[in-house]
N, C-alpha and C positions, 0 to 999 in steps of 0.2 A: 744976637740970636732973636731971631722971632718968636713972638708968643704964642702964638698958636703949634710952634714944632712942640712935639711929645718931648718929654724929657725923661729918659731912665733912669730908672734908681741906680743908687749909687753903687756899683761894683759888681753891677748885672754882668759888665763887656767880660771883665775879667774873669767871671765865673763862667763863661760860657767856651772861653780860650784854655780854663782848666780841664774843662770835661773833654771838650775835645780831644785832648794830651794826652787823660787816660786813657781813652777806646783806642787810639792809636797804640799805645804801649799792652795794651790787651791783646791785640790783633797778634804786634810782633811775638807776644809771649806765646800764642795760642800759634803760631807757624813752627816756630822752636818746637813744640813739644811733639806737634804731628810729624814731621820731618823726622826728630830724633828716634819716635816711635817706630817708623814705617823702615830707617835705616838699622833697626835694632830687631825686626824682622816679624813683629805685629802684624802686622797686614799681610808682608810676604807666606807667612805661617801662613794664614786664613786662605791665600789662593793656593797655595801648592795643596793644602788640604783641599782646595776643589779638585786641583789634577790628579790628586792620589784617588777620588771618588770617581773620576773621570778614566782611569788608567784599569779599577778593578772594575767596571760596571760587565757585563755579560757580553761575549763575543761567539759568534758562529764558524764555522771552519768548513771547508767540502772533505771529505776523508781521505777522497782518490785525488784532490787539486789543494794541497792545504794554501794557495796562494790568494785563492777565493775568500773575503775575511767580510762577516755582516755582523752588523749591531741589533741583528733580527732574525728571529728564525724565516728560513727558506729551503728553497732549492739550488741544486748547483748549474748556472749557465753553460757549465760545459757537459756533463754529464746525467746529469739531472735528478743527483743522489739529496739525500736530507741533507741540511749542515747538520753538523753536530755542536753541541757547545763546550766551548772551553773557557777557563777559568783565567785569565790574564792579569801579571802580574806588573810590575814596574820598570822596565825595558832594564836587560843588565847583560854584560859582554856574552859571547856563545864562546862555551866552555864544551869542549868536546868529551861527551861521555868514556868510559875506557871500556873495554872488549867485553861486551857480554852485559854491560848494565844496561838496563831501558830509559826510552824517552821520558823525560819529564812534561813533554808538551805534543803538539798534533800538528807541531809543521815541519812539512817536508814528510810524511808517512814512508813514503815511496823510498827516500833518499836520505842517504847521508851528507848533511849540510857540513858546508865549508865554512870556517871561522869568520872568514870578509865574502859576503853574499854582494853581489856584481849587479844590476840589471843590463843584462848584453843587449835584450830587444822588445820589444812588443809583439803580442800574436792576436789574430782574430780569434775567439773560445769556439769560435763556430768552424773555423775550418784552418788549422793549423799552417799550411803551408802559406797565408798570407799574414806577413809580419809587417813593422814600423820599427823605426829609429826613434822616435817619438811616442808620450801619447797620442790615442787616436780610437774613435769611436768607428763602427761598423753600421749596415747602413740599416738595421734594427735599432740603432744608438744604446744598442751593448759596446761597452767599451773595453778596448784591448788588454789584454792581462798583462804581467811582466813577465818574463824570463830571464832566471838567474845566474850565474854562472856556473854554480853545483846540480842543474838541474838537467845538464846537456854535458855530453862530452865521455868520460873511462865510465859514468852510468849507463846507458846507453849504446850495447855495441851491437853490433848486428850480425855477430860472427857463426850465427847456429846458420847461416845461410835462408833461413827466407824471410823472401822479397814483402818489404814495407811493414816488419816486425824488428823487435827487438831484444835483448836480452834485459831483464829489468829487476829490479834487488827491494826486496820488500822489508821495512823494518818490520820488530816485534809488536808492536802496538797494530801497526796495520795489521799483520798476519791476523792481531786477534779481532779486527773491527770490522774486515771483511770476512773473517768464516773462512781459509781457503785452507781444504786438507787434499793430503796426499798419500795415493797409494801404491805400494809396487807392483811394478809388472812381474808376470809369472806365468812361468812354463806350463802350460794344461793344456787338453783338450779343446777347444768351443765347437759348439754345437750348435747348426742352424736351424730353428724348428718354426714351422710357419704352423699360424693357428687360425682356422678357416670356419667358417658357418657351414654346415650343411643340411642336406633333407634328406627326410628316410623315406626309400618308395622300396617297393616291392619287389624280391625276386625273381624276374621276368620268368627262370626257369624253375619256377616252383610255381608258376600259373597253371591251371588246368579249365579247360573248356568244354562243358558236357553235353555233347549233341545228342541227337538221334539218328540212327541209319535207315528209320525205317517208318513208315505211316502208321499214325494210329490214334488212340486218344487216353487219355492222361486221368487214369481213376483213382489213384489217391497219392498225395504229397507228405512222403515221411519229414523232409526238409520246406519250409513254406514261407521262409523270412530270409532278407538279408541281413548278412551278421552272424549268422547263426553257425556256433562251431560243429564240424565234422569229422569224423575219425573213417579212416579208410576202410573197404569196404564195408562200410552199413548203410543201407537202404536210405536210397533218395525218392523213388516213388517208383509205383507201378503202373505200366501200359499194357493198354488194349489191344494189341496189332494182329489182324487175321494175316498178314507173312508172318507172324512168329506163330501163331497157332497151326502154320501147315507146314512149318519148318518142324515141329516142334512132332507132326504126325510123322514128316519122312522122316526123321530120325528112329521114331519107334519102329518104323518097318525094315527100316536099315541096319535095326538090330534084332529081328526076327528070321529075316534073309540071313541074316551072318549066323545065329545061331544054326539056324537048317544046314549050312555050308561046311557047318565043322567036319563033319564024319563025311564029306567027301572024299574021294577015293584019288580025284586026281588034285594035287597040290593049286595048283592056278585059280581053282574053281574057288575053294579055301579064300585065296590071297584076293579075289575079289570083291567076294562078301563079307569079309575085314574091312577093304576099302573103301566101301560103299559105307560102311559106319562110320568110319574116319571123316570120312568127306561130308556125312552128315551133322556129326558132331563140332565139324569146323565150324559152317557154317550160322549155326546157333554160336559162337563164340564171336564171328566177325560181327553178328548183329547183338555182341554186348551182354548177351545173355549171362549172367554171373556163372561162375564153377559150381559154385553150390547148387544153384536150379538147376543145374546139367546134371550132375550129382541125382539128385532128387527123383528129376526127371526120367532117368534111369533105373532108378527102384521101383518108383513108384508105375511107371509101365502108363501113365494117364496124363495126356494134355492138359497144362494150364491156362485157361483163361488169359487172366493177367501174369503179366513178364515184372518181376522186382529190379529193377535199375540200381548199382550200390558207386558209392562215390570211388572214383580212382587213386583218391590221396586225401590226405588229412590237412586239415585246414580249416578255412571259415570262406562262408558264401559271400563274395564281394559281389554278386550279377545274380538277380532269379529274372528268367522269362517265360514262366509258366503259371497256371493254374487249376486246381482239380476241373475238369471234364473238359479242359481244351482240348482241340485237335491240334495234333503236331504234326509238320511235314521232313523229310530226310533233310540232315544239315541243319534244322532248325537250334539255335542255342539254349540249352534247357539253362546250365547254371555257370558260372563260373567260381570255381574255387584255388583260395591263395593259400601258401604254406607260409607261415610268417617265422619261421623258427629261425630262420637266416634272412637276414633281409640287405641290400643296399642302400648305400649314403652314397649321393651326387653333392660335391663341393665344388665350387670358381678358387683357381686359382689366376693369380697377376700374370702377367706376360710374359715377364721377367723369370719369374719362377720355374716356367714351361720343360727348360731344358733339365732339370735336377730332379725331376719326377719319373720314377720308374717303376713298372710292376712288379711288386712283390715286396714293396717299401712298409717296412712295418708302421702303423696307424693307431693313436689311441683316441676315445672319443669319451665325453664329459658334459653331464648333461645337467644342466641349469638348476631343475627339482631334485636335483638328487646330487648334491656336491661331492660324496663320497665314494658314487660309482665311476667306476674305470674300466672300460670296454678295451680289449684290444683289436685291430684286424690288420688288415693289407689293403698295399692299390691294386684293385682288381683289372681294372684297366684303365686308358688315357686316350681320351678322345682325340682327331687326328687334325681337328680344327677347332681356333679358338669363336667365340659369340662376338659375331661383329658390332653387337652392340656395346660390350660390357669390356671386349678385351679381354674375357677372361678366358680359362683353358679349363674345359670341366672335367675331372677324374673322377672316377667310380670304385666306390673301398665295400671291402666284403667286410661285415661284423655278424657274428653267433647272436641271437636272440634267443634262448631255448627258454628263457621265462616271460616275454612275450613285454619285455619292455620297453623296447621301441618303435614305434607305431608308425606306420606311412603318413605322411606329408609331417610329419616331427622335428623341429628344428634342434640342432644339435653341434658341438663344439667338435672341432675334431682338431690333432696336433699329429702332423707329420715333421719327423726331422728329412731335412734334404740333403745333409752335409754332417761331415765331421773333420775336424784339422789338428793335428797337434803345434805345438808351436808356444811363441811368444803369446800372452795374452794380457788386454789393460780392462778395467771399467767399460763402457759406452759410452760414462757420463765424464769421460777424459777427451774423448775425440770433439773438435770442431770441424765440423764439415761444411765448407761453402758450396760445396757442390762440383768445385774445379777441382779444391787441394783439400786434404786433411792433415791438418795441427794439432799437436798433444803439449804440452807445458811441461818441461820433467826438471828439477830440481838437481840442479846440478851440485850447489853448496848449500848452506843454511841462509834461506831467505833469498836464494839466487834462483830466477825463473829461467828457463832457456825455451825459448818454442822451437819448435821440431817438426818438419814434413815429413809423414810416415807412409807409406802403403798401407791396406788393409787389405784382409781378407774374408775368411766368414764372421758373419754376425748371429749373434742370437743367445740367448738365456744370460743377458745381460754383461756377456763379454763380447770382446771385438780381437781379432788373431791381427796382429802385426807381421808382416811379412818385413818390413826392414823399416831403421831408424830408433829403434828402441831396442835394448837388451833386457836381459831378463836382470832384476832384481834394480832396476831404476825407478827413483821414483815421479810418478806421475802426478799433476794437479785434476783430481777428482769432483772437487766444489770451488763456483766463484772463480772457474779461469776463465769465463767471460767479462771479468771485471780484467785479469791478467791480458785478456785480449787489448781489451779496450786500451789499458796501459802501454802495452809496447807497442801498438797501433802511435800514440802519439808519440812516445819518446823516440821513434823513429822517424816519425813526420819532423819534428824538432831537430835532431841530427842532419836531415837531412838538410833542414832550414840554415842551419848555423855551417855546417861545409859548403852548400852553395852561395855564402857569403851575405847572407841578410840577416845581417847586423847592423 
C-alpha cells in the first residue's frame, strides 16, 4: 500500500452499505402502503368526488330543442330562444314515467323519450333537410346536431294533411314553459267593421249665397264680421237703390188704381187693377225686398229710402264681401252663410273595401276630446271613383250636429260595419296566415297539436268566421302556436329526412 493513498477509518465501507439497505427497504415499504391505499379506494374516493363536482356543476337546455346542452348561459342555434337552466344530476337508467305524472328533467320537452335513445343521423341546425351519417360541422362551423330515434317517426305524422307541417305532442312542462292556451271555437255572429279617419266639411246644401239684384249702395251693416252667428230672417244690412225706391212708388199707385177700380161696374176693369198690384207687389219680392217691408210698406202709404236685406237661413257667416258705403252691382256676392246643424264627414276607404259599402249603411263616429261621445249617421253617398293617388274610395256620411260639436275641417273617427256572418267562429289570434294558406292548431288530445288548413271568412272585432276545417266546440291554440308552427315545420322536415333514407 502506498503511503500517500488515504486510509479510511475503520468500518466507514460497512456503514455506508448499511444505510444504503435502509433507504431501499423504506422506498419498498413506502410503495406497499401507497398502492395498498390507492387499491382500497383513497385516491379513487378523491377523483370520483371530482366527477361527482363535475356531473352536478350548472347546465343549460333550449326548451323547443332540449338536445342543444351548454355549460353557459346562451342562445339556441337553432331557434334562437334563451337556454334555460337545469339542475343535473348523476346519469341513471330512463325509467318511464306512468300516465299522468310529470317530467323530472327538460329533455325531450316536445316528446316522449324511449328507454334506448338511438343517434339515427346528424342535421344541419340551420337547415334541416341537410343531414350526415357522421359528425360534421356546417360551413358557419356550427356543428351538426343529433337525431335520435324517439324524436322521428309515430311522433311526427302528417296526417291533418298539410303540406311541410306536422302533427306534434307536447309534454306538460313544455305546455307550461311556453305559455301555449287554447280556446274553443264557437258558433256566433262576426262582424266586420272598418274604422277610418275622417273630416268634417260642410253641408253643401245648407250653404246660402247673399247677392244682390240690384244697383246701389250699402248704408249700414247689421252683420259686419265673419263668424258671426245669424238666425233667419233678421237684418243683414240696408241699401240705397233708386230701382227699389221707384219700384217701391209703382207699387203705391198700383194700389191707388186698384182701390179706384173696386166699385166698377164692369168685372174686367176690377180684375185689372188687382193685377196691376199683384204685379207690383211681385216685383218688390224678386228684388228681395223682405215681407215685412212690403207689409209696412203698405200701411204706411210712404217710400222708404233704404231697403232692410234679412238673412235667408240660420247659420254663421263663412264669406263677407261688403262694407258700409260701398257700391254694390247685380250678382255682386254680399255674404255667404253656412247652417252647421247637420254637417258631412268625407272618409278614404281601401280598395278592397269599395265593394261592401252601401248607402244607407249605418255609421258611428267617435271623437278623440271627448271619449264618451257617440254620434250615430249613414253613408250618404259613394263616390264613383277611387283617388288615383291614394287608392282609396272616398264616401260621404250624414251626422246631426244640433249642438254645434263638430266643426268643418275636424278630424274624426268613424266605425262602419260592412258585413255580418253567422257561423263557426275562432280568435284572430288562432289564425296563421302566409298569405297563400291559412292554419289554426286545434288540440285534438291532451298535449296533441294537429295543424289544420281552414277557409275563412269575415273578419273583425276580434274574431274570424271559419267557413270549413274546424267545428264548433274544438279547441284551438290561441297563444305561442308560432312556437307550434316552428315545431311541426321541423318535425316534418325530419320525417321527411328519415323516409327519404338519410340516415
Amino acid at each position: 500500500m502506498n503511503e500517500n493513498t488515504p486510509v479510511e477509518p475503520h468500518g466507514t465501507h460497512h456503514l455506508f452499505n448499511s444505510r444504503k439497505g435502509v433507504l431501499w427497504a423504506l422506498a419498498v415499504v413506502l410503495f406497499v402502503v401507497i398502492g395498498g391505499a390507492y387499491s382500497n379506494g383513497f385516491f379513487r374516493s378523491s377523483h370520483e368526488h371530482h366527477d361527482e363536482a363535475e356531473k352536478t356543476k350548472e347546465t343549460y337546455v333550449c326548451p323547443m330543442h332540449p338536445q342543444i346542452v351548454s355549460d353557459r348561459p346562451g342562445t339556441c342555434p337553432i331557434c334562437s330562444m334563451d337556454l334555460v337552466k337545469a339542475e343535473t344530476s348523476a346519469p341513471a337508467p330512463f325509467v318511464k314515467q306512468p300516465a299522468g305524472k310529470a317530467k323530472n328533467d327538460l329533455d325531450d320537452l316536445f316528446d316522449e323519450p324511449s328507454s334506448e335513445r338511438k343517434i339515427l343521423y346528424y342535421r344541419n341546425p340551420m337547415d334541416p333537410s341537410i343531414t350526415s351519417p357522421t359528425p360534421a360541422k356546417d360551413e358557419m362551423g356550427m356543428e351538426y346536431v343529433p337525431v335520435y330515434n324517439d324524436e322521428v317517426g309515430s311522433k311526427a305524422s302528417n296526417s291533418a294533411g298539410v303540406e311541410g307541417m306536422a302533427t306534434i305532442r307536447v309534454g306538460e312542462e313544455a305546455l307550461m314553459l311556453t305559455g301555449v292556451q287554447t280556446s274553443p271555437a264557437r258558433k256566433e255572429t262576426a262582424k266586420r267593421t272598418v274604422r277610418t279617419v275622417g273630416i268634417v266639411v260642410a253641408d253643401e246644401t245648407l250653404v246660402r249665397h247673399v247677392h244682390t239684384k240690384v244697383r246701389g249702395w250699402i248704408e249700414t251693416l247689421s252683420t259686419n264680421f265673419t263668424g258671426q252667428a245669424v238666425q233667419k230672417d233678421t237684418p243683414l244690412l240696408s241699401i240705397y237703390s233708386p230701382e227699389l225706391l221707384a219700384t217701391q212708388q209703382e207699387f203705391l199707385s198700383a194700389k191707388r188704381a186698384a182701390a179706384s177700380m173696386v166699385d166698377a161696374a164692369d168685372p174686367a176693369i176690377k180684375r185689372m187693377g188687382n193685377d196691376l198690384l199683384q204685379s207690383a207687389k211681385r216685383r218688390l219680392e224678386l228684388f228681395d225686398v223682405p215681407k215685412s217691408f212690403i207689409e209696412k210698406l203698405e200701411k204706411s202709404g210712404e217710400p222708404q229710402r233704404a231697403v232692410t236685406l234679412e238673412a235667408p237661413i240660420s247659420g254663421f257667416v263663412t264669406a263677407k264681401g261688403v262694407y258700409e258705403g260701398q257700391e254694390i252691382e247685380p250678382g255682386m256676392e254680399l255674404f255667404t252663410i253656412t247652417d252647421l246643424s247637420h254637417v258631412w264627414i268625407e272618409a278614404d276607404l281601401y280598395e278592397y273595401e269599395a265593394n261592401l259599402v252601401e248607402v244607407g249603411q249605418e255609421a258611428t263616429l267617435t271623437l278623440a276630446f271627448s271619449p264618451g261621445t257617440v254620434i250615430k249617421g249613414k253613408v250618404a253617398y259613394v263616390f264613383p271613383y277611387l283617388s288615383a293617388e291614394s287608392r282609396t274610395l272616398k264616401v260621404r256620411f250624414d251626422f246631426p250636429n244640433p249642438t254645434l260639436t263638430l266643426k268643418p275641417q275636424m278630424y274624426v273617427d268613424v266605425s262602419l260595419a260592412l258585413a255580418q256572418a253567422p257561423g263557426v267562429t275562432i280568435p284572430d289570434s288562432a289564425l296563421i296566415d302566409t298569405g297563400v294558406r291559412q292554419v289554426v292548431f286545434v288540440e285534438t288530445a291532451p298535449g296533441t297539436f294537429e295543424p289544420r288548413q281552414v277557409k275563412v271568412g269575415v273578419r273583425g272585432g276580434g274574431k274570424i268566421q271559419i267557413m270549413s276545417g274546424i267545428k264548433e266546440g274544438e279547441q284551438v291554440v290561441v297563444k305561442a302556436n308560432f312556437l307550434l308552427d316552428s315545431e311541426s315545420r321541423l318535425r316534418a322536415a325530419l320525417e321527411k329526412a328519415i323516409g327519404g333514407g338519410n340516415k
